[in-house]
C-alpha positions as CSV (number, residue, x, y, z in Angstrom):
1,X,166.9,83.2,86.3
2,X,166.7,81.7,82.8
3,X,164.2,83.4,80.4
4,X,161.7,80.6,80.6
5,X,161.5,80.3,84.5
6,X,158.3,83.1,84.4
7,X,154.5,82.8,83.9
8,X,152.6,85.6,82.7
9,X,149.2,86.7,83.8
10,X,146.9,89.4,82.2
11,X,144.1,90.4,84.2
12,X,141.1,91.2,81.2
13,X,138.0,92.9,82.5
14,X,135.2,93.3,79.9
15,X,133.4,96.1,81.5
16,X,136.0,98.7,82.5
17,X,134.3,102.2,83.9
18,X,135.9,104.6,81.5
19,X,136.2,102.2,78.7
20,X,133.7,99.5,78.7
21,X,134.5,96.5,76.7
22,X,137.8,97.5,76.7
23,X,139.8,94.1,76.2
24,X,137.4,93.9,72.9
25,X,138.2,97.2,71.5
26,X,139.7,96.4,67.6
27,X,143.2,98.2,67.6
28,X,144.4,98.0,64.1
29,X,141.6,95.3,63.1
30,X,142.5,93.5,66.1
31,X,140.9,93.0,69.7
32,X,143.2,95.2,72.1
33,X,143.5,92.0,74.5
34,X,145.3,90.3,71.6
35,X,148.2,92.8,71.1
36,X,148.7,92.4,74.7
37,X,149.1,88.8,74.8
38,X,151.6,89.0,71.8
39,X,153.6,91.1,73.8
40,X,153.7,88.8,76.4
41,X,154.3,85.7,74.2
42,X,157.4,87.4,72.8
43,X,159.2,88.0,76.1
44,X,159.6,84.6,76.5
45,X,157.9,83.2,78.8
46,X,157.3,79.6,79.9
47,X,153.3,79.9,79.8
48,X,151.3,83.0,78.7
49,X,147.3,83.5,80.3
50,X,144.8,85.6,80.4
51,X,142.2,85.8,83.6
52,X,138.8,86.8,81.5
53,X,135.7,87.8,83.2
54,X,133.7,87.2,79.8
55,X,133.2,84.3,77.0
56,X,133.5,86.5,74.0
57,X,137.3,87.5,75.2
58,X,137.6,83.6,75.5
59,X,136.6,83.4,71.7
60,X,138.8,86.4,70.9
61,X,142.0,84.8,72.1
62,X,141.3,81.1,70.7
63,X,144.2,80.0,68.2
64,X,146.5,82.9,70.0
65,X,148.5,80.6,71.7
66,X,147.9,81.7,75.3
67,X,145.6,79.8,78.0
68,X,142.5,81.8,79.0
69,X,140.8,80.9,82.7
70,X,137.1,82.5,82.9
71,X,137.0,84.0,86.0
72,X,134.1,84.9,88.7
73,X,132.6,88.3,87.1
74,X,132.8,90.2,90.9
75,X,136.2,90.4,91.4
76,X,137.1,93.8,93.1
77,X,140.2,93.7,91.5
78,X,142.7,92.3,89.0
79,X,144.9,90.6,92.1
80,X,141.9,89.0,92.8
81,X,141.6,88.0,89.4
82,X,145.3,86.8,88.7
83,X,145.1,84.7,92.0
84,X,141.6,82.6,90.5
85,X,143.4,82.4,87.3
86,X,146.9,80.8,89.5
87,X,144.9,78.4,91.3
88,X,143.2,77.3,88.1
89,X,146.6,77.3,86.2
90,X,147.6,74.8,89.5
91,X,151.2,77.0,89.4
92,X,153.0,75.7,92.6
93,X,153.6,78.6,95.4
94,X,157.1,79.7,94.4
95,X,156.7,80.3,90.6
96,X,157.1,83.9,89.3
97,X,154.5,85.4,87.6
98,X,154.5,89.1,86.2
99,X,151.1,90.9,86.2
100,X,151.0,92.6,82.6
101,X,147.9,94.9,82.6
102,X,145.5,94.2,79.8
103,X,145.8,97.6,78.5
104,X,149.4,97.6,77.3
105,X,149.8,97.0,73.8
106,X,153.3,97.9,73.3
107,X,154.8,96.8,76.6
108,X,158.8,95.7,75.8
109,X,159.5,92.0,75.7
110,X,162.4,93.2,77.7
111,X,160.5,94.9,80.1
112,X,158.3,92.1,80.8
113,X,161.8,89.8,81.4
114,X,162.9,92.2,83.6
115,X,160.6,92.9,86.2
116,X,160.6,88.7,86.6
117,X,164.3,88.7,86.9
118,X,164.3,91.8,89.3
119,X,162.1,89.5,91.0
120,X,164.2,86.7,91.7
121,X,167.3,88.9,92.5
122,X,165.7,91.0,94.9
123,X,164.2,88.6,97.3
124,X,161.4,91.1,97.3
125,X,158.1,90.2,97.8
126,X,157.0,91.9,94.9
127,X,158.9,93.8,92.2
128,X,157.9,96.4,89.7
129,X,159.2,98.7,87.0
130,X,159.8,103.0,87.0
131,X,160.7,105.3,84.3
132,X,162.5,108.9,85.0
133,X,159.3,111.6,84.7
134,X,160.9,114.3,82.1
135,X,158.0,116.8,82.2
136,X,155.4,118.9,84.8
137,X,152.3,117.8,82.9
138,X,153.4,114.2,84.3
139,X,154.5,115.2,87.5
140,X,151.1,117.0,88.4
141,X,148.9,114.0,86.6
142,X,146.9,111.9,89.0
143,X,146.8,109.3,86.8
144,X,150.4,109.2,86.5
145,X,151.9,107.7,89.4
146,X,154.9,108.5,91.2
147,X,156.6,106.8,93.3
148,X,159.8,106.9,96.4
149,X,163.0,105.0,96.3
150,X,165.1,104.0,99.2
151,X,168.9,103.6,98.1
152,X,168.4,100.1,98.1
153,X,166.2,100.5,95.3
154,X,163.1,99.3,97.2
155,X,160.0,101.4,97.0
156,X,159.5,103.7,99.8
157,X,155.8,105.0,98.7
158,X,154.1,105.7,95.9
159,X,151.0,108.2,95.5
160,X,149.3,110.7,92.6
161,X,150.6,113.5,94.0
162,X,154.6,115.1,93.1
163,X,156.4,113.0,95.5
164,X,158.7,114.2,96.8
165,X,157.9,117.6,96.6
166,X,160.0,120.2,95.0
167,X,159.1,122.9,97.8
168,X,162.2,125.5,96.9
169,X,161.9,125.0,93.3
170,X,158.0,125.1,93.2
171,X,158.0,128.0,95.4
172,X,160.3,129.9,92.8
173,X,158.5,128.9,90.0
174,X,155.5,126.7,90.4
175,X,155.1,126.7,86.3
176,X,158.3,125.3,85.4
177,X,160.0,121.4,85.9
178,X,162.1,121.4,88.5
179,X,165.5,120.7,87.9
180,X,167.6,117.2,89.0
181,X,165.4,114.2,87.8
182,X,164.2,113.3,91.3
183,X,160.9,112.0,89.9
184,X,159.7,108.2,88.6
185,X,157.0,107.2,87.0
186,X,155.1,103.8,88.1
187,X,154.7,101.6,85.4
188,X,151.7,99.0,86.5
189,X,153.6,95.7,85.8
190,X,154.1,93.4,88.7
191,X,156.4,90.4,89.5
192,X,155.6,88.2,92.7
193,X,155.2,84.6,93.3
194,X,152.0,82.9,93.0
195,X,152.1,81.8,96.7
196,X,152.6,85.8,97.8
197,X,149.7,86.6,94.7
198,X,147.5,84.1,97.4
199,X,148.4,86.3,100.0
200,X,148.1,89.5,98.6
201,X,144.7,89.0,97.6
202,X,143.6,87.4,100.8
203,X,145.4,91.2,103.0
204,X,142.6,93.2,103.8
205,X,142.7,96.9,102.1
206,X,145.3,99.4,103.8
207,X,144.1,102.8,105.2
208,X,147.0,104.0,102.6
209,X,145.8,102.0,99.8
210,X,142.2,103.5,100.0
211,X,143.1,107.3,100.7
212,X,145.4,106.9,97.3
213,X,143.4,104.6,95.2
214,X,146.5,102.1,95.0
215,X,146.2,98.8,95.7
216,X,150.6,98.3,96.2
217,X,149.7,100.6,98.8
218,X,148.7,97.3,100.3
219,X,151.9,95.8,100.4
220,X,154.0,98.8,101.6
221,X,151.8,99.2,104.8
222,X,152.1,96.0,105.8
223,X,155.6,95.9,106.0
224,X,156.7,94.1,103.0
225,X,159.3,94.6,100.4
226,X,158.3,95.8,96.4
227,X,161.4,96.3,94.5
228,X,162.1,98.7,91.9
229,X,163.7,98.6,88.4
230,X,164.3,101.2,85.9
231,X,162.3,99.8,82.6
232,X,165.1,98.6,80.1
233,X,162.9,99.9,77.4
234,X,159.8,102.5,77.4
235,X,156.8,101.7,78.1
236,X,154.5,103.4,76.0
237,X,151.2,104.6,77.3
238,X,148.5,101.8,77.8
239,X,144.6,102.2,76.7
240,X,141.9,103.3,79.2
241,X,140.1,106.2,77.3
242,X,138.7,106.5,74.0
243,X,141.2,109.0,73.7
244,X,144.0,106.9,74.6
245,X,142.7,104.0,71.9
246,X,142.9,106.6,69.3
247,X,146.4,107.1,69.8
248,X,147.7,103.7,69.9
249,X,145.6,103.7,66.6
250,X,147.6,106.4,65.4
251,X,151.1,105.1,67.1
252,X,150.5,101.4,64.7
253,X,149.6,103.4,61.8
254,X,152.9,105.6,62.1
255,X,155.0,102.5,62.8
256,X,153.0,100.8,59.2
């Protein structure tokens, strides 16, 4: 797939529960939406948007280069946002386009071009991106989430909880990281086409999906295919605490 053969779509929610006004947030002077779309401007891509659910993220992006589609405010979720944002965009059914979440301000250009060419090599209907978890302070995180491969490289499942389970090595020593590197890391960037972003939108909620809080769940239970890369580059972690803006704040001001 050539470089330019990909759309990307960042889904930007104003009022976000643990972080309200999130995309708005200044980040080295900046709104936090911005750094995102540079990201996703520099991987290349034939046409960068953002699905906003608020004018003044409109006004924040004007001159950036990237197409903004307000959205309806009551979208449940950022699918459903992305798949407003496709059919205003008028992208025909079988063009890629990664999801980049609106809180990653340092997500690789490489990264971003990966997950679209996994995409197209797979013949998956979706495709995402893992990284190796190298401590037990991830593994135990809810927030962090693993997930399952099959050999083929297609995801098997993914949940909060430390999949697979370690049950000799945490019966031994529950306090220590197991050894072998059996464990990934979900990184939240998507690659599907916008005819399967229609779709996806339109499946009702799996009974997986709403025991783990994960909305791929979705795709898994209904059969489908999400395949999975290793991230060519890290993925530092995105923004969705006051906490977490505070060290991006303090990763840009160590970088100069």
């Amino acid at each position: 797939m050539e470089t330019s053969d990909f759309v990307v779509a960042i889904p930007a929610r104003h009022d976000a529960s643990r972080l309200p006004g999130k995309p708005l947030r200044l980040l080295a002077g900046e709104p936090l939406v911005l750094h995102v779309a540079r990201r996703a401007l520099a991987s290349g891509a034939r046409e960068v948007w953002v699905a906003a659910d608020d004018e003044r993220i409109v006004r924040a992006l004007e001159g950036s280069g990237v197409r903004v589609a307000l959205t309806d405010g009551g979208h449940a979720s950022g699918t459903d946002r992305l798949a407003e944002c496709a059919r205003v965009a008028g992208w025909a059914d079988d063009q890629v386009v990664v999801n980049l979440q609106g809180d990653e301000p340092f997500a690789p250009a490489a990264g971003i071009r990966a997950v679209a060419a996994l995409l197209a090599s797979s013949g998956a209907e979706m495709a995402t991106l893992a990284t190796p978890v190298e401590d037990l302070e991830t593994l135990r995180d809810p927030n962090a989430v693993k997930l399952v491969r099959a050999a083929s490289g297609d995801a098997l499942y993914f949940s909060r909880a430390p999949v697979p389970w370690p049950r000799d090595a945490f019966a031994s020593a529950p306090d220590r990281m197991p050894e072998g590197g059996h464990w990934l890391r979900h990184i939240g960037i998507y690659g599907y086409t916008a005819g399967f972003l229609q779709r996806f939108a339109t499946m009702p909620p799996g009974r997986l999906e709403q025991i783990e809080a994960l909305e791929q769940l979705r795709v898994l239970e209904a059969g489908l295919r999400i395949a999975v890369g290793i991230t060519p580059e890290p993925f530092p972690p995105g923004v969705d605490t006051p906490e977490d803006l505070a060290r991006a704040e303090a990763r840009i001001s160590a970088n100069g």
